[in-house]
C-alpha positions as CSV (number, residue, x, y, z in Angstrom):
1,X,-211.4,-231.8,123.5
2,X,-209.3,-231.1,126.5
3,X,-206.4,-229.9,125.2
4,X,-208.7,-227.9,122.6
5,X,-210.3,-226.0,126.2
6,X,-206.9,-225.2,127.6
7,X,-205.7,-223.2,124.9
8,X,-205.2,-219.8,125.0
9,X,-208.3,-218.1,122.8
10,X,-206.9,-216.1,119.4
11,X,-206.5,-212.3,119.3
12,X,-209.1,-210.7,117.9
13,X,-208.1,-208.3,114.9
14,X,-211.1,-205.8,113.4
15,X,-210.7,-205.3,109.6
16,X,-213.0,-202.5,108.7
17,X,-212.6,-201.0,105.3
18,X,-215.7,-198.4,104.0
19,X,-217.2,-200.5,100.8
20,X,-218.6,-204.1,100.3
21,X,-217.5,-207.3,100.9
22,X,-218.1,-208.6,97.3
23,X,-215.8,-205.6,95.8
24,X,-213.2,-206.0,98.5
25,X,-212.0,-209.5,97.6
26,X,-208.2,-208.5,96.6
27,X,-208.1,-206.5,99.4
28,X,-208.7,-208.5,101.5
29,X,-205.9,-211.2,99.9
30,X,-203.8,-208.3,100.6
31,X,-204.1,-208.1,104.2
32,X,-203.8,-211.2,104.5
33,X,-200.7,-211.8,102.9
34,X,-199.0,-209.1,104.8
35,X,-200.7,-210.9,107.9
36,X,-199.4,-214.1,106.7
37,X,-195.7,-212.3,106.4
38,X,-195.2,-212.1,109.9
39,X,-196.8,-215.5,110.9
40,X,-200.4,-215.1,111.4
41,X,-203.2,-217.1,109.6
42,X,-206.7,-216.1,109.9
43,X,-208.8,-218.9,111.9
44,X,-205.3,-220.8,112.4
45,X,-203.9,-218.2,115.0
46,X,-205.9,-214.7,114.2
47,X,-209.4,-214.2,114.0
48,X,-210.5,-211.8,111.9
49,X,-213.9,-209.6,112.3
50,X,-214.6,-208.2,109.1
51,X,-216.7,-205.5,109.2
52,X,-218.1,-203.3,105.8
53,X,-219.6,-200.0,106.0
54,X,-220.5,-199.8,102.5
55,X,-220.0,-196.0,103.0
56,X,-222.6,-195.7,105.8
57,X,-219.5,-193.4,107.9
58,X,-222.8,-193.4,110.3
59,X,-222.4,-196.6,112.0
60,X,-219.0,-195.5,112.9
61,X,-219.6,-194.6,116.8
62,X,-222.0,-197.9,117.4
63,X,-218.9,-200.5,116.1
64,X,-216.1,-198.7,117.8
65,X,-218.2,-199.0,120.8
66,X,-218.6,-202.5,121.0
67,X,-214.9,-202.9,119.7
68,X,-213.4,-200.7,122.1
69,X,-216.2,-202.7,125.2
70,X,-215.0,-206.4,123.6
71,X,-211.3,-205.5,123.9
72,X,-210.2,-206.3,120.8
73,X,-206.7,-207.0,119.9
74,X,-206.0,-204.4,116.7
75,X,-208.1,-202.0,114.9
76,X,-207.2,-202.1,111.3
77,X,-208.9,-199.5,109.5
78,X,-207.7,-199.6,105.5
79,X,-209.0,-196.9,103.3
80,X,-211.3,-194.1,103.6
81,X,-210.0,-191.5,106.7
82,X,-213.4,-191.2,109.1
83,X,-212.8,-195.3,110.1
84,X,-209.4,-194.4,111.3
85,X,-210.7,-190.9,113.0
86,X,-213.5,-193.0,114.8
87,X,-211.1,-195.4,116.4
88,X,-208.8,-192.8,117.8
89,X,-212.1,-190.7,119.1
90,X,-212.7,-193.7,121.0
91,X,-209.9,-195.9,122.5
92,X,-206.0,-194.7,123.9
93,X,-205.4,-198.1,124.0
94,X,-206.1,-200.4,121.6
95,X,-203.7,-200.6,118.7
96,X,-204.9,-199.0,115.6
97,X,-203.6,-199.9,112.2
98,X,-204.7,-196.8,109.4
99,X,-204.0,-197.0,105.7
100,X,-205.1,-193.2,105.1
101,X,-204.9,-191.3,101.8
102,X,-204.0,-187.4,103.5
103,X,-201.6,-186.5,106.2
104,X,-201.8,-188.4,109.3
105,X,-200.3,-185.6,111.3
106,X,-203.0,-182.8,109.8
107,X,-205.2,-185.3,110.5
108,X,-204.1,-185.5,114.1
109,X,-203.9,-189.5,114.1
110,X,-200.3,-189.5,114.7
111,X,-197.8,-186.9,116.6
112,X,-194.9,-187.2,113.8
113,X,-194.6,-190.2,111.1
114,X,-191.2,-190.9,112.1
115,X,-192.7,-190.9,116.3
116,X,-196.3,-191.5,116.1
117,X,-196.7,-191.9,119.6
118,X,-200.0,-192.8,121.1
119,X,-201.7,-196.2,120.1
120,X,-201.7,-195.5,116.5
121,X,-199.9,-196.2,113.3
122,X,-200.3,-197.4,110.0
123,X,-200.0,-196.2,106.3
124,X,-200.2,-193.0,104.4
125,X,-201.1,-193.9,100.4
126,X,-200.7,-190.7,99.2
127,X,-204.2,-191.5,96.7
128,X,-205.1,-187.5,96.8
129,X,-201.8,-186.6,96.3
130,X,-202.3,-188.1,92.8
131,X,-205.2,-186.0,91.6
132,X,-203.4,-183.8,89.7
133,X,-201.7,-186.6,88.1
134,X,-204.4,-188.5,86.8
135,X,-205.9,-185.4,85.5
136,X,-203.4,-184.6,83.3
137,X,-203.5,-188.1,82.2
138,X,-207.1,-187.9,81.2
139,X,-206.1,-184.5,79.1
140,X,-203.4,-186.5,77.3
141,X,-205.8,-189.3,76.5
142,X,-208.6,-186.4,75.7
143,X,-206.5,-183.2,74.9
144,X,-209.1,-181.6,73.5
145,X,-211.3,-181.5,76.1
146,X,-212.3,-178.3,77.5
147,X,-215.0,-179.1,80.3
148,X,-214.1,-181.9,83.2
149,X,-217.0,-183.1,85.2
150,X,-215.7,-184.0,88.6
151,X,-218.0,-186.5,90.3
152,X,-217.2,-186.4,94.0
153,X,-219.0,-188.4,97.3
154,X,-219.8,-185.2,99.8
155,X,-220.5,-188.4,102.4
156,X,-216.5,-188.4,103.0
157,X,-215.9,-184.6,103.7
158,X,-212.8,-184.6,104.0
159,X,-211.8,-186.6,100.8
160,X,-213.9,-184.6,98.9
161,X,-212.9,-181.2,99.8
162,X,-208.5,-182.9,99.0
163,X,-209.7,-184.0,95.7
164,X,-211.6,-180.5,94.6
165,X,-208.7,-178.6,96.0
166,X,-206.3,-181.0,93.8
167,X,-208.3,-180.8,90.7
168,X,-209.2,-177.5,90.1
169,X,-206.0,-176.5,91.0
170,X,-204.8,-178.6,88.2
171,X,-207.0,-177.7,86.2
172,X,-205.9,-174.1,86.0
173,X,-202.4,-175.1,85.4
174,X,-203.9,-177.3,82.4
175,X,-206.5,-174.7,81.2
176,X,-209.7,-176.9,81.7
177,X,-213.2,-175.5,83.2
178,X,-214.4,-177.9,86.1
179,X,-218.0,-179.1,86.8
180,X,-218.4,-180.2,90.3
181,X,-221.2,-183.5,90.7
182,X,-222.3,-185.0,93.7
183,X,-223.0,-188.9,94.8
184,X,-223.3,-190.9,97.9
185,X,-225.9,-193.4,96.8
186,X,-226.4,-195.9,93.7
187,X,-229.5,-194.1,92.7
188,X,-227.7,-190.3,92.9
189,X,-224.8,-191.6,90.9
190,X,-227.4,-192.5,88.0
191,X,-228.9,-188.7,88.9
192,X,-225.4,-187.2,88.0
193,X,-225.2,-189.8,84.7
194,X,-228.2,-187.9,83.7
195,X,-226.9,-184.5,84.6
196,X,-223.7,-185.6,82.4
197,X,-225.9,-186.8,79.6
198,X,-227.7,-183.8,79.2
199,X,-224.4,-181.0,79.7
200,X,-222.4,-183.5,77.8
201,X,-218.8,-182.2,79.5
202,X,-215.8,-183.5,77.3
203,X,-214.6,-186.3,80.1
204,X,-215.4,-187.3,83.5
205,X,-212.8,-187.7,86.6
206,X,-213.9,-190.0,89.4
207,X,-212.6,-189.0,92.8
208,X,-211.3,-191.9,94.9
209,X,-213.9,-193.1,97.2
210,X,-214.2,-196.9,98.6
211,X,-217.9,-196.6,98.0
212,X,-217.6,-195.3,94.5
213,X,-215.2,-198.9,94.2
214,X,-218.0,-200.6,95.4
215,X,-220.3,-199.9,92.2
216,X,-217.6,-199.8,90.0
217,X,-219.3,-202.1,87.8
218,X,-222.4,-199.0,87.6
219,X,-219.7,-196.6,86.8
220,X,-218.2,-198.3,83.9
221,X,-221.7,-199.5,82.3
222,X,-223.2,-195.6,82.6
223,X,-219.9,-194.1,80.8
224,X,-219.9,-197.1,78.4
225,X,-223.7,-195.8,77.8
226,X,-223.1,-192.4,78.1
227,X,-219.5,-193.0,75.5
228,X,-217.9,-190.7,77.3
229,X,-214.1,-191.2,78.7
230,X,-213.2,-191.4,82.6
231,X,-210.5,-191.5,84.6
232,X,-210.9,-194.0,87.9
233,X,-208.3,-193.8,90.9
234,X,-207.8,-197.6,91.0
235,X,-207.3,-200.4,88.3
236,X,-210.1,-202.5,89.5
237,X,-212.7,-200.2,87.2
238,X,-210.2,-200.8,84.6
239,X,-210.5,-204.4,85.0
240,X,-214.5,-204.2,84.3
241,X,-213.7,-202.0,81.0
242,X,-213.5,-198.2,82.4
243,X,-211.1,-196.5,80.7
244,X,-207.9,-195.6,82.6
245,X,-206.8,-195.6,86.3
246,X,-203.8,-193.6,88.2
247,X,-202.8,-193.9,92.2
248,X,-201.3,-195.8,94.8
249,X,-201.2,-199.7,94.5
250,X,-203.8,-200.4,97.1
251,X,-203.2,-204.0,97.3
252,X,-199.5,-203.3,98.7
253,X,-200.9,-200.5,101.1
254,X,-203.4,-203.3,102.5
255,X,-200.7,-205.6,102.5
256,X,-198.5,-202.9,104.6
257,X,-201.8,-202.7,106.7
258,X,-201.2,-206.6,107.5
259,X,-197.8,-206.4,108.3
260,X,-198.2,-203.8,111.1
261,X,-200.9,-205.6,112.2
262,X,-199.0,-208.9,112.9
263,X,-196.0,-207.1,114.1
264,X,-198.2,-205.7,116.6
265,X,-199.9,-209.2,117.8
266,X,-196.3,-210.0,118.4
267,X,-195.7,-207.6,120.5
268,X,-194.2,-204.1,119.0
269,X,-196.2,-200.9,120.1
270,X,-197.7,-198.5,117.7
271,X,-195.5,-196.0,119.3
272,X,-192.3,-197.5,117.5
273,X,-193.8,-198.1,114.3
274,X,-193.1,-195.1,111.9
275,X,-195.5,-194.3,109.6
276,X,-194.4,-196.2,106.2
277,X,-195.5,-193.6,103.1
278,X,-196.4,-195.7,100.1
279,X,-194.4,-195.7,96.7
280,X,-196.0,-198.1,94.4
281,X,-198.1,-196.3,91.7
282,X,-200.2,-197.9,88.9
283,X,-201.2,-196.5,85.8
284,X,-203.7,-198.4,84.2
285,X,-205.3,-198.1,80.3
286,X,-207.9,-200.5,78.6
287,X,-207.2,-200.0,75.3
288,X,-210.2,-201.8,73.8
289,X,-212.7,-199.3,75.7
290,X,-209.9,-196.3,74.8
291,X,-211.1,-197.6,71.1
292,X,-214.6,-197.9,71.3
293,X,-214.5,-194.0,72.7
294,X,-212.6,-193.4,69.5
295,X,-209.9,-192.2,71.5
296,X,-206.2,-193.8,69.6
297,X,-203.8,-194.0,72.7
298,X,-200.3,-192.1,72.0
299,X,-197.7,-195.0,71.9
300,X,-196.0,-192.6,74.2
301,X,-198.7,-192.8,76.9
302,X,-199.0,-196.9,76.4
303,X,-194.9,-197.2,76.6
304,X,-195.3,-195.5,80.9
305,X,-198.7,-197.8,81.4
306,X,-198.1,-200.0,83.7
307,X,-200.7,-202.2,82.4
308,X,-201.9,-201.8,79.3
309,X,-205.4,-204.2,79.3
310,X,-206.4,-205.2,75.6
């Protein structure tokens, strides 16, 4: 018990990501692997606080607070941007980890992603930079659609005002009208269901959004219901039978995410870390929901899946 009392106490590491605990359990793996890369174990030599907004951006200025008043060791803020905005707003000094989908440097998190400066560094996982991607995925998967409802979360401004920008500018290129639909709640995402049941729009696109992730399973059981074909940012709706996914591997952004964070325990500044720009992509197609939509999947489409789930 002695020995146990003169040890030095473990760093303190806040993991904050935007959705639930019970949808982020890869994602957490994934940190933790890229934690484990540079010699840290959570509850060995780390602790961990994990902290889950569930997409209540709200309770943003209350945790940083009592982050930023506890002195923790790293700020590790995976995901959606307005975690990684909050910390800046409210500590020059603690080290902050980001894993952010749009341009740190427009953002104003970091001076250059070669020199970031400041106490902050992290990941850039270019997920809106895919928009117009996965869109024209959808269209070969559904080219005869005409009309593409767009359901977006207005909670995550920013997010949403990249991904309409993306989309519709796409959508031009590919000669498809756009329906805009709004969520930020389980009960408003069954509101736009209803919407889309009675305007009956040709396919649905589903911005990336960590709460969206979070009800993933209520995504993919309303267009199961509703039989109509969507396209998901991430493979874990895939997973649960939604039709197709396109964007960044998220598991090796929060991986990345872990990495700077132990590099940083040990001692390297945010300053010196450059801002590492993700380039693992996954393209994702359930093929048995693909069928039950009616939909036959070009063999040319199946031969670039990445994963193809039967």
């Amino acid at each position: 018990m002695v020995a146990r009392a003169q040890q030095p106490a473990m760093p303190v590491v806040a993991f904050i990501r935007g959705g639930s605990a019970d949808t982020s359990v890869d994602r957490v793996r994934a940190f933790r692997k890229g934690l484990s890369e540079t010699g840290f174990v959570e509850g060995q030599n780390v602790t961990v606080e994990h902290y889950w907004l569930d997409g209540q951006f709200d309770r943003l200025s209350t945790l940083m607070a009592d982050l930023v008043r506890r002195r923790v060791a790293v700020i590790a803020t995976p995901g959606p941007t307005p975690p990684a905005i909050a910390a800046k707003a409210a500590t020059a000094t603690i080290p902050i980890v980001f894993g952010v989908a749009e341009d740190p440097v427009k953002l104003g998190l970091v001076a250059s992603l070669a020199r970031p400066g400041g106490n902050v560094t992290g990941i850039n996982y270019f997920d809106q930079e895919v928009n117009a991607k996965r869109l024209a995925l959808l269209h070969e998967l559904v080219p005869k659609a005409v009309r593409v409802a767009v359901l977006v979360n207005p909670a995550d401004t920013r997010g949403t005002e990249t991904t309409l920008r993306d989309v519709q500018e796409a959508a031009r290129t590919i000669g498809l009208q756009i329906q805009v639909l709004n969520a930020s709640t389980s009960r408003e995402i069954e509101a736009a269901f209803g919407t889309l049941a009675r305007e009956r729009p040709d396919a649905l696109f589903v911005a990336g959004d960590a709460f969206f992730s979070s009800r993933r399973v209520q995504f993919v059981t309303l267009t199961a219901f509703n039989r109509i074909p969507a396209a998901f940012g991430t493979r874990e709706y895939v997973a649960v039978g939604g039709m197709m996914s396109y964007g960044t591997s998220l598991d090796d952004m929060y991986r990345q995410v872990g990495i700077y964070t132990g590099n940083i325990l040990k001692g390297a500044k945010p300053a010196d870390l450059p801002v590492v720009q993700s380039t693992k992509f996954e393209f994702v197609i359930n093929l048995q929901t693909a069928r039950l939509l009616g939909i036959d999947v070009p063999e040319t489409l199946l031969a670039t899946a990445d994963e193809v789930i039967q």
